[in-house]
LOZAVEX-631304 format. One record per residue: residue in three letters; residue number from 1; y negated, z, x of N, C-alpha, C in turn. Coordinates in pm, whole numbers, always signed. Layout:
BEGIN
Ala	NUM	Y	Z	X	Y	Z	X	Y	Z	X;
...
END
This chain:
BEGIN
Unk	1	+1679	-1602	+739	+1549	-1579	+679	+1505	-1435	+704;
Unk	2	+1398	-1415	+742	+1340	-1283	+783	+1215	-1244	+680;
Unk	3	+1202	-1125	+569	+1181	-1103	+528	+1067	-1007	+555;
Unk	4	+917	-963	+464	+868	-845	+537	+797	-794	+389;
Unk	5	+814	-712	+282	+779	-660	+196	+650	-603	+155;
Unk	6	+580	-575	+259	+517	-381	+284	+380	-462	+378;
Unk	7	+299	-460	+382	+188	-497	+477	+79	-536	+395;
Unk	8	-38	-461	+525	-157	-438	+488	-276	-541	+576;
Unk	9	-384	-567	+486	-497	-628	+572	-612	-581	+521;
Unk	10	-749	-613	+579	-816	-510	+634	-917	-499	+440;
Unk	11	-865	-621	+371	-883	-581	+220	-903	-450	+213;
Unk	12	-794	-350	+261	-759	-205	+223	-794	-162	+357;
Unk	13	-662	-72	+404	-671	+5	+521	-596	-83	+695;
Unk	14	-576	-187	+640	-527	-302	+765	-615	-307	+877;
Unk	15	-658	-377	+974	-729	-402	+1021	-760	-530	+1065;
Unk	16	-696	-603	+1013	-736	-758	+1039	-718	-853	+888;
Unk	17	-811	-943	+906	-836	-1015	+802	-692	-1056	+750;
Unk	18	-705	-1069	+568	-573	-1120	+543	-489	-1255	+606;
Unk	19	-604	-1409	+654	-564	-1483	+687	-495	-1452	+879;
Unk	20	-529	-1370	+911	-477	-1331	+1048	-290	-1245	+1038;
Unk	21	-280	-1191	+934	-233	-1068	+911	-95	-1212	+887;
Unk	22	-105	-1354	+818	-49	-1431	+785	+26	-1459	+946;
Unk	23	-152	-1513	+991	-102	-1576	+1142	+11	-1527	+1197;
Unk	24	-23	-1335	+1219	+68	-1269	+1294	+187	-1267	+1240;
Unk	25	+182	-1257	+1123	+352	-1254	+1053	+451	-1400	+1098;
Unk	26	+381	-1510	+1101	+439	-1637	+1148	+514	-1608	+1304;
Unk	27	+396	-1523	+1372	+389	-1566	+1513	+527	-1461	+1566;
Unk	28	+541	-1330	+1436	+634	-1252	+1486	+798	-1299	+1398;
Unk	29	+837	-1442	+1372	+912	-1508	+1339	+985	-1499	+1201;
Unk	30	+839	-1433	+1136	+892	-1408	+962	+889	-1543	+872;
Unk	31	+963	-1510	+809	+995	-1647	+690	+930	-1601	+569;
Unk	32	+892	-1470	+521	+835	-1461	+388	+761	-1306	+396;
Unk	33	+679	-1273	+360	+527	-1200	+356	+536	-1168	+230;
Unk	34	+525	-1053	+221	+437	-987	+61	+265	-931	+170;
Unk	35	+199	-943	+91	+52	-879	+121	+42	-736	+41;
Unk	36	+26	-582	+57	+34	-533	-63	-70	-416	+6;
Unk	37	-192	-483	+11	-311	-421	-25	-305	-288	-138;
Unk	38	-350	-199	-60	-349	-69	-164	-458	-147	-298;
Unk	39	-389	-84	-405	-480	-117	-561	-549	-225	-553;
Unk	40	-542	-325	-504	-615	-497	-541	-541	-622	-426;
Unk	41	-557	-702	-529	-492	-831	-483	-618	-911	-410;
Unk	42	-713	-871	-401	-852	-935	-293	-805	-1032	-223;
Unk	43	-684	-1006	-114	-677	-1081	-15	-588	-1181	-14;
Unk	44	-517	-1219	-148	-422	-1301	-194	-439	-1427	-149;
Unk	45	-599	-1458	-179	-632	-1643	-158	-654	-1663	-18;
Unk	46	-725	-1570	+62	-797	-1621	+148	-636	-1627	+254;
Unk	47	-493	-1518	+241	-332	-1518	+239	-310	-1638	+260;
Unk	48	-338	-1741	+114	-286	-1841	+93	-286	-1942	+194;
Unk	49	-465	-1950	+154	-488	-2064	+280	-470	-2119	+395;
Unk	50	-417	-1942	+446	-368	-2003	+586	-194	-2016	+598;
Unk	51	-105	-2063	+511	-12	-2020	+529	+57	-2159	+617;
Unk	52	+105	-2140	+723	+181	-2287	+758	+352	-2314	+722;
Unk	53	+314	-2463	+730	+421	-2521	+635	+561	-2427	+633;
Unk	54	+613	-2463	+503	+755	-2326	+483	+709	-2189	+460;
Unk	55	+646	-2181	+528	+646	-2009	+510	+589	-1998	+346;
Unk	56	+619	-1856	+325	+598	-1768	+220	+532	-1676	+151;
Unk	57	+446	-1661	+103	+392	-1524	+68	+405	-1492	-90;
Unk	58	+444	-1374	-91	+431	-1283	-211	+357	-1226	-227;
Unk	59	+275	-1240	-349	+150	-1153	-365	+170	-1032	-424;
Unk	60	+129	-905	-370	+166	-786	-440	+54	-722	-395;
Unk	61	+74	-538	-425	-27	-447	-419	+59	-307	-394;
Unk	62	-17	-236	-305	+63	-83	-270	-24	+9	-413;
Unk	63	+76	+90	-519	+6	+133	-618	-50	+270	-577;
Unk	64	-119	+332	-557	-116	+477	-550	-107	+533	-703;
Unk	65	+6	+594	-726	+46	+733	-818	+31	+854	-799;
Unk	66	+61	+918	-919	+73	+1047	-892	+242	+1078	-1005;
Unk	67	+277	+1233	-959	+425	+1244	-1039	+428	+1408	-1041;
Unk	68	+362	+1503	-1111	+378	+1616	-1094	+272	+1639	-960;
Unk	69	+165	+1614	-974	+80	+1647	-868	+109	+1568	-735;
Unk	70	+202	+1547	-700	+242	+1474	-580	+235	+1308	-559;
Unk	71	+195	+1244	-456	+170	+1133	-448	+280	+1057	-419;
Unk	72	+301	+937	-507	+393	+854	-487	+323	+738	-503;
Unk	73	+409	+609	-435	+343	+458	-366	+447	+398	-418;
Unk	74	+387	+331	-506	+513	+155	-561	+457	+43	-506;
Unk	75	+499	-47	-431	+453	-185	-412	+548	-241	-543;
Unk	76	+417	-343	-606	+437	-455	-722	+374	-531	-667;
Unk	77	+486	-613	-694	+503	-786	-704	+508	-900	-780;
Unk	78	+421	-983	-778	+428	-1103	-854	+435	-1069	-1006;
Unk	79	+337	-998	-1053	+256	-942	-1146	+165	-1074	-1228;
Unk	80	+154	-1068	-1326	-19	-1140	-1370	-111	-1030	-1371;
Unk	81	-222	-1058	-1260	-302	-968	-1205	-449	-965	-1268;
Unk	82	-398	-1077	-1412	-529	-1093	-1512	-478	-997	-1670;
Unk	83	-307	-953	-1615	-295	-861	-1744	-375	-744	-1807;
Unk	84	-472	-764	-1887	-581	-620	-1933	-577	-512	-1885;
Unk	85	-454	-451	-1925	-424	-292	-1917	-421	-275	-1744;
Unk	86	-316	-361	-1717	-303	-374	-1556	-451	-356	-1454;
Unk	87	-502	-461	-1477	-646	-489	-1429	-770	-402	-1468;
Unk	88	-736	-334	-1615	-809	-234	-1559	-770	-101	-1521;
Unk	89	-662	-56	-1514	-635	+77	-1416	-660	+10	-1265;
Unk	90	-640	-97	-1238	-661	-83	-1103	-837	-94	-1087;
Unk	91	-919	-184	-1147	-1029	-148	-1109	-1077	+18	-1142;
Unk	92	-1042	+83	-1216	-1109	+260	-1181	-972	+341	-1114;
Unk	93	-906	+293	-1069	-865	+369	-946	-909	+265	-842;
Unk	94	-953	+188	-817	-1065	+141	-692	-1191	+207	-667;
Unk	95	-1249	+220	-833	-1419	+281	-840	-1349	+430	-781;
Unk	96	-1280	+465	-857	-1224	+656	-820	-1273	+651	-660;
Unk	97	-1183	+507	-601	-1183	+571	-438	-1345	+550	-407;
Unk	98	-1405	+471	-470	-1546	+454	-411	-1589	+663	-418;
Unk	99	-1607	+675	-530	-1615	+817	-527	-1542	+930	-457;
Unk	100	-1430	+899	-444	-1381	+989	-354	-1407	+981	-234;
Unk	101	-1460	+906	-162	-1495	+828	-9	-1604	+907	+2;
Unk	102	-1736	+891	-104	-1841	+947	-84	-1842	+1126	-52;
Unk	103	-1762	+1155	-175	-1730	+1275	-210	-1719	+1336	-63;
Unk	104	-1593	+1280	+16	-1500	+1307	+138	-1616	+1356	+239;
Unk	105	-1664	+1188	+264	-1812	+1252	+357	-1900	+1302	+328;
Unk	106	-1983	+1386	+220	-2000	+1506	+204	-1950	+1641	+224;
Unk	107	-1854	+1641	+276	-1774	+1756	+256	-1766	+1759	+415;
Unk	108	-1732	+1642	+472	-1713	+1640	+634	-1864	+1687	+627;
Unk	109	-1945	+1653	+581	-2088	+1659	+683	-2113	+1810	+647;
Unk	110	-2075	+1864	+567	-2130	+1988	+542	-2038	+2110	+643;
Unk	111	-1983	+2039	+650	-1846	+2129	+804	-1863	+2093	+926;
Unk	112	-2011	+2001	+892	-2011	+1999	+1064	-1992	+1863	+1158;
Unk	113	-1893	+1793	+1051	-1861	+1612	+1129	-1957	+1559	+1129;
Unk	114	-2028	+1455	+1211	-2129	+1377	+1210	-2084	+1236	+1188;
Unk	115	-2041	+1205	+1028	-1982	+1084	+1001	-2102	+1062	+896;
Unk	116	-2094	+897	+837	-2213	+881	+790	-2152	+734	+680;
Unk	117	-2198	+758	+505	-2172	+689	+434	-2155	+534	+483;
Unk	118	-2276	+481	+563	-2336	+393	+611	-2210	+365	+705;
Unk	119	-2154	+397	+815	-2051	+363	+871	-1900	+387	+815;
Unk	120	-1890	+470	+732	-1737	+429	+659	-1763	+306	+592;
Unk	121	-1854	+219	+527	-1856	+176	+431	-1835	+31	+569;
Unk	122	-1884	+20	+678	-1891	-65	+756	-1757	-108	+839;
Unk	123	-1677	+47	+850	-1531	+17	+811	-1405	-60	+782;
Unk	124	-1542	-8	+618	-1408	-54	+512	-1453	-234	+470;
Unk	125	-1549	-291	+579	-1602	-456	+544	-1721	-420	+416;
Unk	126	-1773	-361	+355	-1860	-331	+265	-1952	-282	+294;
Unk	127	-2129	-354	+251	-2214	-257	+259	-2256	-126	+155;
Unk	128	-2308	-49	+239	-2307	+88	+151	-2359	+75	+35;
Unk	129	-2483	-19	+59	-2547	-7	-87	-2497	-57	-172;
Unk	130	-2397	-166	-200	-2301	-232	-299	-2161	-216	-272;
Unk	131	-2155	-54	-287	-1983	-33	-234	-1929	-28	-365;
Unk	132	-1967	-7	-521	-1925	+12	-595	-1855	-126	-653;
Unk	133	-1987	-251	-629	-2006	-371	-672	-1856	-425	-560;
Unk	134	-1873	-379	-440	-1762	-478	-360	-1591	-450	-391;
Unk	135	-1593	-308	-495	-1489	-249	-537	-1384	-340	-553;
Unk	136	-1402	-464	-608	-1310	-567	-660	-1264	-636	-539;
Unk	137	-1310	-639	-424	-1293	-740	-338	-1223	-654	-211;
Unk	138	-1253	-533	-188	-1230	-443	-104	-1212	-287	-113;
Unk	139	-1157	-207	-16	-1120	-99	-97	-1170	-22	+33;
Unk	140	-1206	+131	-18	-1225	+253	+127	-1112	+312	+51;
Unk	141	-1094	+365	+197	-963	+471	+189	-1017	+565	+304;
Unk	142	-893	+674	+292	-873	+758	+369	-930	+714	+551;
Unk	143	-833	+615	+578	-810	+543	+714	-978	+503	+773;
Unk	144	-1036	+455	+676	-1156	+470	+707	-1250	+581	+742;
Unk	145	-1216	+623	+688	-1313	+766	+681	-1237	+865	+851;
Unk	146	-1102	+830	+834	-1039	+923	+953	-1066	+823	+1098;
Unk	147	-1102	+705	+1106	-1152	+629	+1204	-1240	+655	+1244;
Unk	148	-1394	+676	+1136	-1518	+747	+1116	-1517	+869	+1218;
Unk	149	-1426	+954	+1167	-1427	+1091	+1202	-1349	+1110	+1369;
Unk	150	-1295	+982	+1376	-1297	+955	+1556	-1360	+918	+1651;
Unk	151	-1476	+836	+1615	-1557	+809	+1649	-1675	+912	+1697;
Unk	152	-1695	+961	+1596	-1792	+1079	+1564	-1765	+1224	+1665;
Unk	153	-1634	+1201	+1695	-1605	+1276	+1842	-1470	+1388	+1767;
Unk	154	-1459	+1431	+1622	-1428	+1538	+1588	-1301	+1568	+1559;
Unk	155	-1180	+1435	+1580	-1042	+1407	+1603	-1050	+1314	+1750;
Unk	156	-887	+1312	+1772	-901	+1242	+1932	-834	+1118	+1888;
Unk	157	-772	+1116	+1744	-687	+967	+1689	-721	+969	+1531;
Unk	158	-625	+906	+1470	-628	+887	+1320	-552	+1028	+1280;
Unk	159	-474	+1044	+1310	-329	+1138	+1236	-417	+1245	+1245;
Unk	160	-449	+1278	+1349	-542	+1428	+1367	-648	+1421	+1294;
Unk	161	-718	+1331	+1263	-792	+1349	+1127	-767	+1353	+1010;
Unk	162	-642	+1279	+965	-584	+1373	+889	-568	+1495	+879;
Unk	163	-472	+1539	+986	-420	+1669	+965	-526	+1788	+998;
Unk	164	-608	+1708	+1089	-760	+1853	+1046	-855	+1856	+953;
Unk	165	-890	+1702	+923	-978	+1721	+840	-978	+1626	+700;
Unk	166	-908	+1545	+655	-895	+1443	+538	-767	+1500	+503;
Unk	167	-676	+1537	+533	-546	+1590	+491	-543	+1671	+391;
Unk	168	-440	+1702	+262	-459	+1768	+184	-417	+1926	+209;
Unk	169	-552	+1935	+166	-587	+2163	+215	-672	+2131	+322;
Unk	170	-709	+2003	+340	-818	+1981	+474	-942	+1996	+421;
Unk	171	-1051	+2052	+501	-1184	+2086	+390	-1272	+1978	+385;
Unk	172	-1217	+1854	+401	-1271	+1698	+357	-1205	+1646	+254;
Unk	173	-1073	+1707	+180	-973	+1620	+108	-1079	+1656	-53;
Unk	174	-1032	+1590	-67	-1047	+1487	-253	-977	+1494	-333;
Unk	175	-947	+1563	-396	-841	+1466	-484	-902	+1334	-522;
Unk	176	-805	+1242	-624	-846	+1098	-652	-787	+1083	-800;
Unk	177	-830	+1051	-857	-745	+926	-951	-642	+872	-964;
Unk	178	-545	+868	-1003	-387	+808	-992	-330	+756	-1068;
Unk	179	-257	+661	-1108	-183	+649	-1224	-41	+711	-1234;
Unk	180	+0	+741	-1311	+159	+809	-1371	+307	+690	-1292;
Unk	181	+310	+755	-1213	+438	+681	-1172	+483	+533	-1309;
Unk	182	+556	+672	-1393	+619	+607	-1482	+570	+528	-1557;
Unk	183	+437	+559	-1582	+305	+453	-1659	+296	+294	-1576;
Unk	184	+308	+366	-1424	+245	+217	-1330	+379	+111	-1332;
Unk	185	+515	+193	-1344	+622	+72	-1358	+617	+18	-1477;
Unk	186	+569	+45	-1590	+583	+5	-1740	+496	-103	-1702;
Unk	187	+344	-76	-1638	+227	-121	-1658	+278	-254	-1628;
Unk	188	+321	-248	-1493	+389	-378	-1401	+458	-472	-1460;
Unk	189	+583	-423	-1478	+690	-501	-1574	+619	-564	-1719;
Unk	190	+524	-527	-1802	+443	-552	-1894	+343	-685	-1852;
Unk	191	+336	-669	-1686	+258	-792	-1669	+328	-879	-1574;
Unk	192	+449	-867	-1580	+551	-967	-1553	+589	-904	-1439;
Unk	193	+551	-855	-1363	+619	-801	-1230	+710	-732	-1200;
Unk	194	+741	-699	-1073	+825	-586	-1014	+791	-482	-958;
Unk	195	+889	-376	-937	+826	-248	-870	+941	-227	-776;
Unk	196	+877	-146	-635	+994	-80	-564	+913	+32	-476;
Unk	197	+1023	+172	-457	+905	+230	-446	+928	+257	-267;
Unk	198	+806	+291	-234	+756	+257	-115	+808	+391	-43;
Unk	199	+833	+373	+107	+852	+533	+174	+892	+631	+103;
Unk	200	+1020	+608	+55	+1074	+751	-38	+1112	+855	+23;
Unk	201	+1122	+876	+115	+1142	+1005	+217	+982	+1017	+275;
Unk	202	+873	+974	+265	+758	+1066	+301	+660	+1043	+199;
Unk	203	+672	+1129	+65	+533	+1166	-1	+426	+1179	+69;
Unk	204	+342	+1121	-25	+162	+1122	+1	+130	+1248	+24;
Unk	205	+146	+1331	-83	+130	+1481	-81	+212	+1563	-18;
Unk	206	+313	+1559	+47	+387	+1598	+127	+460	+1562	+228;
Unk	207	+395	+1487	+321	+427	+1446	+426	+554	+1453	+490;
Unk	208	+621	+1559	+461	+761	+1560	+505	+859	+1582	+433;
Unk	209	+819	+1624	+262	+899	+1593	+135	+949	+1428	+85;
Unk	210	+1047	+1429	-10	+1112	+1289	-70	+1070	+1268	-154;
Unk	211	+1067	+1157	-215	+1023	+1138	-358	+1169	+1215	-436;
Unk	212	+1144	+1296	-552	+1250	+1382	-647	+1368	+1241	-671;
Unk	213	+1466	+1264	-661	+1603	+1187	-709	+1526	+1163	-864;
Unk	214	+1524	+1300	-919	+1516	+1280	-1050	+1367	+1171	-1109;
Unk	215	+1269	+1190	-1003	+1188	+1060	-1076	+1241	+947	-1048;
Unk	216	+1317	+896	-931	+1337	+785	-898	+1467	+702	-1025;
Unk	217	+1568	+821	-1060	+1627	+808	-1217	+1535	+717	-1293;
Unk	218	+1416	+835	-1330	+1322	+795	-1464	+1263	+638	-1429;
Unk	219	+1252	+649	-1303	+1142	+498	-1267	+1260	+365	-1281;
Unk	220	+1392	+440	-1293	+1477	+319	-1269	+1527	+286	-1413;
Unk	221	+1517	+390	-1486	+1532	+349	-1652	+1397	+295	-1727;
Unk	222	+1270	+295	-1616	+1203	+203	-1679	+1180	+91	-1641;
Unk	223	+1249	+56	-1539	+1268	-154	-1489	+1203	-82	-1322;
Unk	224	+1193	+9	-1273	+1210	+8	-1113	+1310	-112	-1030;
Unk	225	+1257	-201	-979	+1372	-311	-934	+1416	-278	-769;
Unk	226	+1345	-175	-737	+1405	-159	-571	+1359	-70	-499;
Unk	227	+1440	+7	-367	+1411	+115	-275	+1322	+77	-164;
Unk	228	+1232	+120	-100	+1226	+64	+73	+1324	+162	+113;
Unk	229	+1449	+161	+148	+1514	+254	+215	+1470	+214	+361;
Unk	230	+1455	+87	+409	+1424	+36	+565	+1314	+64	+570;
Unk	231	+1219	+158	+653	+1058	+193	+656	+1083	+288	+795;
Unk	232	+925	+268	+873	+956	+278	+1006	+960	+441	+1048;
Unk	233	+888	+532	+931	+928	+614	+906	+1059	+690	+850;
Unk	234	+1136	+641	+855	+1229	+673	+790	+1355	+672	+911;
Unk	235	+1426	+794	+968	+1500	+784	+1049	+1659	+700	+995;
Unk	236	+1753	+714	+1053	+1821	+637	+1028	+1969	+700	+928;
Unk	237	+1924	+856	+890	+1979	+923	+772	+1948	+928	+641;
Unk	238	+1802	+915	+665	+1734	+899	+560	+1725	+751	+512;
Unk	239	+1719	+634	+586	+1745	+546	+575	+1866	+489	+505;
Unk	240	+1973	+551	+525	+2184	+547	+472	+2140	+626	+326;
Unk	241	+2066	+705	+326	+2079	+808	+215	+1982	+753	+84;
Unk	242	+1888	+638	+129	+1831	+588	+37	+1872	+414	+22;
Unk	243	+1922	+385	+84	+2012	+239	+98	+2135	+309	-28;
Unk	244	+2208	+433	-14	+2313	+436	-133	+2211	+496	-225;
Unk	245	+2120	+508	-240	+2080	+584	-350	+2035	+471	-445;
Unk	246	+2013	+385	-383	+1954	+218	-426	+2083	+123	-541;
Unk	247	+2189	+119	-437	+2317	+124	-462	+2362	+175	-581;
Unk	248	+2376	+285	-525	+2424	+380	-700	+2339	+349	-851;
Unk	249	+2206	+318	-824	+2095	+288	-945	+2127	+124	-968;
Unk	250	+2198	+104	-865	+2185	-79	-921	+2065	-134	-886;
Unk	251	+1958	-85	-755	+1829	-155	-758	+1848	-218	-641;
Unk	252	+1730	-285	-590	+1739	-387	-499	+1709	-287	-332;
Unk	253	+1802	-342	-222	+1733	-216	-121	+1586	-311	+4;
Unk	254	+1515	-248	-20	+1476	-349	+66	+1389	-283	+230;
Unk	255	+1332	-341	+309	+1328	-319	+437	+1142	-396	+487;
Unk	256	+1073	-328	+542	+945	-377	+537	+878	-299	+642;
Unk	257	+774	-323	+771	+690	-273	+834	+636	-166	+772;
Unk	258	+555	-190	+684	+437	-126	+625	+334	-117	+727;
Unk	259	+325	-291	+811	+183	-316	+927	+65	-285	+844;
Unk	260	+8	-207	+952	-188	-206	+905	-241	-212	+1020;
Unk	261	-154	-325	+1117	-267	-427	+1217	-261	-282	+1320;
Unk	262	-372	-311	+1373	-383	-173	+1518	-326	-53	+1465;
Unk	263	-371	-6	+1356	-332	+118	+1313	-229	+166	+1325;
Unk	264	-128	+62	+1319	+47	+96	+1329	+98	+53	+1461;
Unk	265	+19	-28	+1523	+58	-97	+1687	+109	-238	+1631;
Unk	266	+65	-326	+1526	+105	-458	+1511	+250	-468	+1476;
Unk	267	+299	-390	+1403	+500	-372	+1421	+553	-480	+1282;
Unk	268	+463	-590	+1234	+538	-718	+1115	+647	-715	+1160;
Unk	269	+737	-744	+1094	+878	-745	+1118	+982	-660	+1150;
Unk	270	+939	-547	+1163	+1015	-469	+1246	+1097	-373	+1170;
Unk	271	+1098	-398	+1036	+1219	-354	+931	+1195	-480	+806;
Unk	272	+1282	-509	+783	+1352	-690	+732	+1419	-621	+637;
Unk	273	+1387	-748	+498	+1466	-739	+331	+1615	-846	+343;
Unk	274	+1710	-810	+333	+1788	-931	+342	+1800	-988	+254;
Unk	275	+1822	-1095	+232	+1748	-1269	+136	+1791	-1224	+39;
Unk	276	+1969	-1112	+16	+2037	-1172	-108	+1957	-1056	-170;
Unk	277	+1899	-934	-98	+1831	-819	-183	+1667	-864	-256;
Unk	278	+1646	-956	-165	+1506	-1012	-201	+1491	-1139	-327;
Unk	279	+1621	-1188	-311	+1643	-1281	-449	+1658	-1132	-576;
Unk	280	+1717	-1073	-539	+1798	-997	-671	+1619	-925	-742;
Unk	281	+1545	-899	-621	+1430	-764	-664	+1344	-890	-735;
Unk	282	+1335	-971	-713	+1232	-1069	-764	+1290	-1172	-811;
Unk	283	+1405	-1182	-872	+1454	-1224	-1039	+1389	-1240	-1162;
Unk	284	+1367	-1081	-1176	+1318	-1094	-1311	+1122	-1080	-1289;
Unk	285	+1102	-1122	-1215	+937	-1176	-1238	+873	-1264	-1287;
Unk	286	+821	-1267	-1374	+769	-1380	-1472	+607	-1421	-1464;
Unk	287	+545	-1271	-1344	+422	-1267	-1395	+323	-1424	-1304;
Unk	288	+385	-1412	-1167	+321	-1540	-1104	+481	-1562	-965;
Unk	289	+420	-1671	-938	+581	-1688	-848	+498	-1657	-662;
Unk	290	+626	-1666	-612	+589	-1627	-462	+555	-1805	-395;
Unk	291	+401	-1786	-328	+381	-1935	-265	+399	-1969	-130;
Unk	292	+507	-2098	-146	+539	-2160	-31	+480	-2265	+62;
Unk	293	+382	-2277	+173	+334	-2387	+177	+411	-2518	+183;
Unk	294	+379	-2622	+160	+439	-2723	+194	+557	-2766	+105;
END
């Protein structure tokens, strides 16, 4: 059984529709799919529909946090995604990004980029004038806006728009809205789900920093159920060093692309959960189960 945790569709920052994002996962010989759309489950149904017989999907979401100023990413799983508290931090950290998006390209245009509300928003599948309203269904991010800003002539790829101009200390960056690490695993587990946290060797906010040992402690004394130690970022020290760190906490280790379609070069599959770690992380979920067709 081939497992894939971590993947994106164009809901968020992916680039292909969720029912494609399915296709490709089949076609690259996976047995089970999580979807984990940054902050919304949008693309869960339209997931479903296409799933062919046997296969699997887990419905989840990539969380954006924050932990001492620094950005940290939990994918949760199999959550009830109608739990109050749950549902609404994620809708105003969705509205946040509507505002921060806008915010962003203001700031590019006043430095000079010739990027334009009207085309991030075209992007991100949303029209401009109901980007607030499409909040629930779709999300802008960063990726959008740094696509924008390639186009527009003023990076030669994505990364370089980051690192010149959307990157943090970049004179386009934002801050955003976040929830509390430790808040978003309570939140989770409260609505039946799981947490594991995503790329622990490359912070949001620090690109080449770890997530602290010591939060990953705190997140694990509050029902944290698992590591991505397998992530394609992650060389193969850092990889051993968060596989025992998983180990030692008693959490689940698990292994995942983190595909976003072109953006990453199509790579589904190309770091795998093994079955007995993927039974253990999604045990105690109560909130909805993982669907199998057929």
């Amino acid at each position: 059984m081939r497992i894939d945790l971590h993947a994106h569709s164009s809901v968020s920052d992916g680039t292909e529709p969720p029912a494609e994002v399915v296709r490709r996962a089949a076609a690259a010989g996976l047995d089970v799919l999580a979807l984990t759309d940054h902050d919304t489950v949008a693309g869960i149904s339209a997931a479903a529909a296409e799933l062919p017989p046997g296969f699997t999907l887990v419905p989840g979401l990539e969380l954006s946090c924050l932990h001492e100023g620094a950005g940290v990413h939990l994918l949760a799983y199999l959550f009830d995604a109608e739990h109050p508290e749950l549902a609404a931090e994620l809708r105003r950290i969705r509205d946040d990004r509507i505002l921060r998006a806008r915010a962003m390209v203001e700031r590019l245009q006043t430095a000079g980029v010739e990027v334009s509300w009207e085309r991030v928003c075209a992007l991100a599948g949303v029209a401009a004038a109901g980007a607030v309203e499409a909040a629930g269904t779709s999300v802008i991010g960063r990726p959008h806006i740094a696509r924008a800003i390639v186009e527009a002539g003023a990076a030669a790829d994505v990364p370089e728009a980051f690192d010149r101009w959307i990157g943090v200390g970049g004179p386009g960056y934002v801050a955003r809205y976040a929830l509390d690490a430790l808040r978003a695993v309570e939140l989770v587990r409260a609505a039946g789900g799981v947490c594991a946290v995503a790329h622990p060797a490359r912070g949001e906010s620090t690109p080449d920093g770890a997530v602290p040992m010591s939060l990953i402690e705190q997140l694990a004394d509050a029902g944290l159920g698992g590591i991505e130690a397998d992530h394609p970022s992650h060389d193969d020290e850092e990889a051993a060093y968060w596989r025992g760190a998983a180990k030692r906490l008693e959490l689940a280790v698990t292994g995942s692309s983190d595909d976003h379609g072109e953006l990453t070069g199509h790579r589904l599959g190309c770091r795998t959960t093994a079955p007995e770690e993927y039974a253990r992380l999604i045990e105690p979920a109560t909130g909805c189960a993982p669907l199998t067709a057929g």
